[in-house]
C-alpha positions in Angstrom: 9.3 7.0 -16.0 12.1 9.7 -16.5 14.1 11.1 -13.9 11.9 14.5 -13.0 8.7 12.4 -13.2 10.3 10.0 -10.5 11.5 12.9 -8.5 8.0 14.7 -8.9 5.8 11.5 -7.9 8.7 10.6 -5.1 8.5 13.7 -3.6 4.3 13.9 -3.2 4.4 10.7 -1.7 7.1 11.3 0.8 5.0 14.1 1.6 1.9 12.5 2.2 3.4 9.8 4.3 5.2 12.4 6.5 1.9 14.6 6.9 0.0 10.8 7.6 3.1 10.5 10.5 2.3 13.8 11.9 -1.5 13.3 11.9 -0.6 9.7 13.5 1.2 11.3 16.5 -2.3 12.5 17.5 -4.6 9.8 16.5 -2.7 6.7 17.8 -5.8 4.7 16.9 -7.4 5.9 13.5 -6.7 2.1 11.8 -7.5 3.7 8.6 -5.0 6.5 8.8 -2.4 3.9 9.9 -3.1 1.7 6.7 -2.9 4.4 4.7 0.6 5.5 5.9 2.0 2.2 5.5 0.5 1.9 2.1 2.7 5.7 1.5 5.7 4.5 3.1 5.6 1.4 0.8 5.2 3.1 -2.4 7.7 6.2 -1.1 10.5 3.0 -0.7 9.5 1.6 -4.4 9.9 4.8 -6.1 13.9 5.1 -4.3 15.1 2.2 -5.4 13.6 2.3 -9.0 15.1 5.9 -8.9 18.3 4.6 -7.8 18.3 2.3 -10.2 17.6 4.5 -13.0 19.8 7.0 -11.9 21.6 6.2 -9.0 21.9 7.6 -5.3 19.8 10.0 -4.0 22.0 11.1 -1.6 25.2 10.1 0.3 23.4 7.3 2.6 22.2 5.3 -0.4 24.9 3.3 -2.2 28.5 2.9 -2.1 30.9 6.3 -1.2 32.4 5.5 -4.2 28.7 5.8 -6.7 28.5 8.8 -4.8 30.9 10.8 -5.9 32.1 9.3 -9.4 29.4 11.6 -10.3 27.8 13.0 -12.7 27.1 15.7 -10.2 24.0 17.9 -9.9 25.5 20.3 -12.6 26.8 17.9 -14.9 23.5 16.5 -15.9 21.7 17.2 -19.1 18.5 19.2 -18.8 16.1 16.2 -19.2 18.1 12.9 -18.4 19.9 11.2 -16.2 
């Protein structure tokens, strides 16, 4: 996967797994639901790391100060790479 298909399917399944979190806070007991959340969270921690593989940290809490900064910054990259 490129970098904006990453970001894309990253993004919808952080999403899902928050709005599962929410929906959890009011149905302590809904197995399913609970399944299902850990299931998002799994995948949502899969898609990071190949990311950051790929194309390093996402933000300043992933890797080394140092990757973080040595760039290429948000406005260095090309248009569709990393």
């Amino acid at each position: 996967m490129d970098k904006k298909s990453l970001l894309k399917e990253l993004s919808a399944v952080e999403f899902a797994a928050w709005e599962l979190h929410l929906y959890l806070d009011t149905h302590k007991c809904d197995e399913k639901a609970l399944e299902m959340s850990r299931k998002y969270n799994d995948r949502a921690r899969e898609l990071r790391v190949e990311y950051e593989e790929l194309c390093g940290p996402l933000n300043y809490t992933t890797g080394s100060g140092e990757s973080w900064i040595k760039g290429p910054w948000p406005w260095e990259y090309k248009e569709c790479g990393c």
